[in-house]
N, C-alpha and C positions, 0 to 999 in steps of 0.2 A: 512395334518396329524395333530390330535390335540396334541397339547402340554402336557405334565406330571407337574400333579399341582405340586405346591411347596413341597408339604407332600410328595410327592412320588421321588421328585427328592434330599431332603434330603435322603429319604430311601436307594437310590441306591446309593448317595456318601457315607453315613456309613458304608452301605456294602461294597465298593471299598476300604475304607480306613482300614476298620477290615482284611478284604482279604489282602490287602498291608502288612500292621504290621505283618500279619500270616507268610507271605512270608519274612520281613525283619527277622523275630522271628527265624524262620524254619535257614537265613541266618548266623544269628550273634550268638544264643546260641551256637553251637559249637564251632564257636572260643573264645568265650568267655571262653567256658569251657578249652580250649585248653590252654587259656593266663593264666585260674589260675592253671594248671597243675604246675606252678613253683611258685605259689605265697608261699608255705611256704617250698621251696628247702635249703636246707642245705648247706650252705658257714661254714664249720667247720673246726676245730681245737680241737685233744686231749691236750689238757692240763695239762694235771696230773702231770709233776714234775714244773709248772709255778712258784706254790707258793713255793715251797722248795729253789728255786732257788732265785727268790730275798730275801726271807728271807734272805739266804747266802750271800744280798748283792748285786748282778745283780742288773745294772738300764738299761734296756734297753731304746734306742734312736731311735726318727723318724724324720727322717730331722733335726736330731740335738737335736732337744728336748727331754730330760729326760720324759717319761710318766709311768705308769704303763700299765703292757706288755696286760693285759686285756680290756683299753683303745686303746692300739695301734688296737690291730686287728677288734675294732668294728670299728673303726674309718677307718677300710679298708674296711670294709661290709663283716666281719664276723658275722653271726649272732647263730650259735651253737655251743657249745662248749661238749668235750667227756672228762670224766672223769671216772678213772679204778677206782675199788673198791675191796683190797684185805682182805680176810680173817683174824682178828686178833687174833696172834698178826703176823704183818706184819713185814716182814726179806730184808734180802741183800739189806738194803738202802736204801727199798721206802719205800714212806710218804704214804701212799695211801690207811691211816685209813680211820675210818667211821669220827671224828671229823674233819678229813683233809679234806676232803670231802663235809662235810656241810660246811665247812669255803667258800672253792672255789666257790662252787655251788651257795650260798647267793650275794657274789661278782659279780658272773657272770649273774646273776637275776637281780639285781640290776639296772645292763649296757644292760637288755635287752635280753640276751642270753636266748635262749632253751636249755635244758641239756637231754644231750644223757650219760646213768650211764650203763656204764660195769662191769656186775659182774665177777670177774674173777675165784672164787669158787675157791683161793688157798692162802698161804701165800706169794706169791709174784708171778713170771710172771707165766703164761700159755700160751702157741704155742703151734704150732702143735707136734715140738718133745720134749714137756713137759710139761704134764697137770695132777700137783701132789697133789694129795689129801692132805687139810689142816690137821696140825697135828692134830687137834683135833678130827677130823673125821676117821682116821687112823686104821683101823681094823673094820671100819662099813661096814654092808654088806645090802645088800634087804633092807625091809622098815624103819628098824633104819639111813641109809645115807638119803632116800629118804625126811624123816623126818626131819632128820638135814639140807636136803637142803632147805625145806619150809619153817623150822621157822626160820632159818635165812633170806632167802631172804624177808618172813612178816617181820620180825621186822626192817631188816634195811629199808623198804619202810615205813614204819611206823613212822620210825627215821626220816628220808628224807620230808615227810609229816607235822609232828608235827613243823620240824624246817622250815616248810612256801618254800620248795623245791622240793616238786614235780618233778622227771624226766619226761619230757613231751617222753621221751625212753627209755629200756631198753634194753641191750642185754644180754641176758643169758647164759652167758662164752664168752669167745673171743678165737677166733679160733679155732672152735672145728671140724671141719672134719675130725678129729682123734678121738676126743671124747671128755671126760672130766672127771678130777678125777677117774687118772688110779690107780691100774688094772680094779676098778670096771667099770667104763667107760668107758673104752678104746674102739673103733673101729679098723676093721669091727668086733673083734669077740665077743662086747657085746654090741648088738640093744637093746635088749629089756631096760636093765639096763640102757643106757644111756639116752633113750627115756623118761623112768619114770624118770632119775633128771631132766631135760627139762622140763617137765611138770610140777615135783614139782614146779623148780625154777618159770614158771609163776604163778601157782597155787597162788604160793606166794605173790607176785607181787600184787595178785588181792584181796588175802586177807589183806595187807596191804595198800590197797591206800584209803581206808574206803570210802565214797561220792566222793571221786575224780574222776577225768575222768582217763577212763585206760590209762596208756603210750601204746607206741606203741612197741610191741615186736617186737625186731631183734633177726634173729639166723644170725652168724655169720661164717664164712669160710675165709680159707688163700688161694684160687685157684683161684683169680679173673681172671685168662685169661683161663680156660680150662672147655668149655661145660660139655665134658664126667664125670671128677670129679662132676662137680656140679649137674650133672642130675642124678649122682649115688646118691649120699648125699641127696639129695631133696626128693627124687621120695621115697626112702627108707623113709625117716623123716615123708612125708607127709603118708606114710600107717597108722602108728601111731594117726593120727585124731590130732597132736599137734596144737593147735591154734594161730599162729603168723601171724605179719602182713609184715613184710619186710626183705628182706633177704639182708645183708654186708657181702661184701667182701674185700680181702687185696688184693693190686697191686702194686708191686714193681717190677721195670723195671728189677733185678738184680736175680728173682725169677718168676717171674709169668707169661713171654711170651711177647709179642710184644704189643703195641697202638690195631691190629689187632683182635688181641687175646682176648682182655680183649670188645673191642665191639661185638665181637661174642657171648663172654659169656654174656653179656648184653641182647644182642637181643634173646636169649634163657632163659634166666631166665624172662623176659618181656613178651614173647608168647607162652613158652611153659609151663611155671611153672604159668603163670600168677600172678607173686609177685614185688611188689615194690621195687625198688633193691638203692642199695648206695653204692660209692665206704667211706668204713669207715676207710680205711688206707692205704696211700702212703706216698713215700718220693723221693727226690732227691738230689743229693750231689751239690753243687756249686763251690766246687774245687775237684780233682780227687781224685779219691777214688780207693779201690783195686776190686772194681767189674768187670770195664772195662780195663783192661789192657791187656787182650789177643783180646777183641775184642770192635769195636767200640760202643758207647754208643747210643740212639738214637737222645738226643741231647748234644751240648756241656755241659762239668760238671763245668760249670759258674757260678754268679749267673743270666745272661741273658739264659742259657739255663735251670736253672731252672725254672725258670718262665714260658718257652716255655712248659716244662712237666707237669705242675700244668694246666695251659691252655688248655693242648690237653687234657687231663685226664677227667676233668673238661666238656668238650665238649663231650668228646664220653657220658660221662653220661647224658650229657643235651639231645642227640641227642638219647637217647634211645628209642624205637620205643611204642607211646599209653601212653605217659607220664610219664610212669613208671619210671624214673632215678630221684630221691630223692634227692641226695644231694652228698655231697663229703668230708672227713675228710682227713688232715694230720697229719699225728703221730711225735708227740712231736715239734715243731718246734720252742719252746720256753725253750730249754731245757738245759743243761750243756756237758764240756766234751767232748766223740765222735762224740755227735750229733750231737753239734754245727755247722758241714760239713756239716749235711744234714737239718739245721733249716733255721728260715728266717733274722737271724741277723749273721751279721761276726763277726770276732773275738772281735770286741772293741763293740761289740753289738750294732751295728748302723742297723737298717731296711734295709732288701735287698731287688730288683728289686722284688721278687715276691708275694711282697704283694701288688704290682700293678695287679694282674693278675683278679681281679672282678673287676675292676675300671669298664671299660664299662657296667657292666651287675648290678652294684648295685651304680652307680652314676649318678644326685644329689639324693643327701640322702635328702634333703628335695623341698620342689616345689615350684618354681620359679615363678609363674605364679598369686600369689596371694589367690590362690585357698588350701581351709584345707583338712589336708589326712583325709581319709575316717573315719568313727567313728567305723564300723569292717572292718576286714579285706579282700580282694577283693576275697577271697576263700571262705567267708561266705554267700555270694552274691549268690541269683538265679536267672534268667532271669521271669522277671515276676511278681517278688515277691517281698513285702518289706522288706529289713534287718532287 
């Protein structure tokens, strides 16, 4: 048989070696794509009373060492920080102007942090059983509130902008599955009206970020463990055509159902709503508290079992089915007072066990091996392509 000259047996190796690549290609982008499903996941912390609080003098401690408290948590692999943002002028105690705000935000920039900025559209807190229209706003109805919601939320994105802060997210109220800026807003008996401030507030958002890239809108709900709620709220929100990108919820052991519960509702907001989800607010007590006293807790109220809650929490959203679970925030954990129970430092403000709880998943922070981190970052990346 004769032989295949050289021309033609190069031919058919290049063929065999493009076919190979095809097959390694067809093999690897997937996981590849899979691995940067978490390259920009959410190790978070609300923050909002941080700076009040050492103002007042707090030094917190890590291993003994005096640091500042926005130090400590990057220095755990924190990497986002949530800051409220209330209507002024701002009442019952919180700081949580717009000047307060910028201060934090720039601090947290600094150290690396992405900022997640909640509007909370009121003079101080909103939940779900109280979401009270700023005085100023007080007697507005139809397009005059709708209005007051836009040009507020433009200008303080504008604010936020000019002073080099950019929220890389917003959320547009905090806990609104009841509504927001009652009576006018209030839920279920006024959709339409709550829908248009919703809108406004992005509308806003987008007329203030001027050449910026858009943050990423979250609406946000306090029923992280209950499909039915969430698929009522949703399903309703989404006939409206409102354009968000991810949906936060809150999960508190003491409110919101079981570990069980809160991945059920994960895995239905993931496939059936097909939306990016986060859990953007929990917490846990480290010594006992008056939640569990008739009935057992799911883990000890330690600070080893809080760490165990921050963990599981943490996992069920990693483990959320197509990528979809974002990130994780907990509310206040650097805080004063009541909280202190359920933060991550004890009473003498010494760092607790659970800011151990990303060690394995965001350690070493830098690379051992000689080798320089990437120049973007591995979500920028496409198979194939050069960054």
């Amino acid at each position: 048989m004769k032989k295949p000259s050289s021309s033609v047996f190069r031919k058919r190796l290049l063929s065999n070696m493009i076919a190979a690549l095809a097959l390694f290609a067809g093999f690897v982008a997937p996981r590849l794509a899979q691995a940067a499903d978490h390259t920009d996941y959410a190790f978070g912390a609300d923050l909002s009373f941080l700076k009040q609080v050492e103002d007042r003098g707090t030094k917190f401690k890590d291993a003994g060492m005096e640091k500042p408290g926005l130090e400590i948590f990057r220095d755990h692999g924190y990497n986002w920080i949530r800051l409220r943002l209330c209507v002024e002028p701002v009442g019952r105690g919180l700081p949580n102007d717009l000047a307060y705000t910028i201060t934090m935000a720039k601090e947290a920039k600094k150290l690396g942090f992405k900022f997640f900025l909640t509007f909370h559209y009121s003079n101080a807190w909103a939940d779900p059983t109280n979401e009270p229209t700023p005085e100023k706003w007080r007697g507005l109805t139809g397009e005059a509130l709708v209005d007051a919601v836009f040009e507020y939320s433009r200008d303080t994105i504008a604010a936020l902008r000019e002073a080099g802060v950019m929220p890389d997210m917003v959320g547009i109220g905090n806990e609104v599955g009841n509504g927001t800026m009652w009576p006018v807003g209030k839920l279920p008996e006024n959709w339409d009206a709550f829908a248009a401030i919703v809108y406004a507030g992005i509308n806003g958002v987008d007329a203030g970020r001027g050449n910026n890239r858009r943050p990423q809108i979250l609406i946000h709900v306090d029923h992280g463990g209950d499909p039915f709620l969430t698929r009522n709220f949703f399903e309703k929100l989404n006939s409206y055509g409102i354009p968000y990108d991810v949906i936060g919820v809150s999960f508190y052991p003491w409110s919101h159902g079981t570990l069980i519960d809160l991945r059920a509702n994960l895995r239905f907001i993931a496939e059936e709503l097909q939306k990016d989800v986060m859990v953007v607010e929990t917490g846990y007590y480290w010594k006992p508290s008056r939640y569990f006293r008739e009935s057992p807790p799911p883990f000890p109220e330690t600070p080893e079992g809080q760490r165990q809650w921050w963990e599981a929490v943490n996992d069920a959203v990693m483990s959320t089915p197509h990528g979809r679970g974002k990130g994780v925030f907990w509310w206040e954990p650097a805080a004063a007072g009541g909280l202190v129970a359920r933060g991550f430092f004890d009473d003498d403000h010494n760092a607790l066990p659970v800011f151990e709880a990303f060690h394995q998943l965001t350690r070493p922070a830098h690379r051992t091996d000689g080798q320089q981190p990437p120049s973007v970052p591995p979500s920028a990346l496409r198979f194939g392509s050069a960054p």
